[in-house]
C-alpha positions, 0 to 999 in steps of 0.5 A: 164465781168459783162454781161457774168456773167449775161449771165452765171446766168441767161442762155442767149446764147450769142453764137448763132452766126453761126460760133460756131452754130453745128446745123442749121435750113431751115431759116438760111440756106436760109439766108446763100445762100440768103446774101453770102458776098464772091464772091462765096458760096459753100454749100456742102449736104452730109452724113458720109455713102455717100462714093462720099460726104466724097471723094469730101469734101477735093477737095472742102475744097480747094477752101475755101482758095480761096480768093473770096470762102467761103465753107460751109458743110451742113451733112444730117446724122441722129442725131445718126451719127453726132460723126460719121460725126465729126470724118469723118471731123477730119479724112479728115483734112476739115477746112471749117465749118459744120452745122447739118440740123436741119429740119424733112421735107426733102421735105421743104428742098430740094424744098428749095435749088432747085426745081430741086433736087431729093434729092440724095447727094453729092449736091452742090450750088455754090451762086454767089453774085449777086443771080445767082446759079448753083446746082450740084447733084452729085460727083465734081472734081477739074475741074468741080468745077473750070469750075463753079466758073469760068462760075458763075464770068464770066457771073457777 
């Protein structure tokens, strides 16, 4: 009680924890697929005005109740339409978190994620523990996302 209350006076932030975090940098995000503790990591680029991201997003969320599954929901939405992108999370009931990017180079981010990428969204990286990663750059089905996991578990 008496450090919170230090804390309060003196500002430190005690919640840069990223379970409460709304905005994330290129190097926690690359700490997010580099240390996975699931088996499975799935980190999810979208936007509030990608008609295919905001349909996918609750065929993905259910995979995170999967035990072995974590979900991660990474909006590009410029900082104007992050009430939008909230609203959007409400309204598809998703329960997964989601982090704001927080970097101006969209270059330095998608060489970051996968050289490969063209930057178009829905992209998706699925991490296995292990470091092996499968990447995604479009609209996902329950049975495409189920096919990677399994191919991902399968070849560990």
């Amino acid at each position: 009680m008496v450090i919170l209350l230090i804390g309060l006076i003196f500002g430190f932030n005690f919640n840069y924890d990223l379970e409460t975090k709304e905005k994330i940098t290129l190097k926690e995000l690359e700490g997010l697929y580099n240390n996975t503790s699931s088996e499975i990591t799935i980190i999810n680029f979208w936007a509030s005005w990608c008609g295919p991201c905001v349909k996918e997003m609750p065929v993905l969320d259910k995979f995170a109740a999967q035990k072995n599954v974590s979900l991660i929901f990474i909006s590009m939405d410029f900082e104007q339409d992050e009430d939008k992108a909230k609203k959007i999370l409400s309204k598809k009931g998703v329960t997964s978190r989601n982090y704001f990017i927080d970097e101006k180079d969209p270059d330095k981010l998608i060489r970051s994620v996968e050289e490969s990428w063209s930057g178009a969204i829905p992209a998706t990286l699925f991490v296995h523990k292990s470091g092996k990663r499968i990447f995604h750059e479009a609209e996902l089905n329950h049975e495409q996302i189920q096919n990677i996991i399994t191919q991902l578990m399968k070849n560990q």
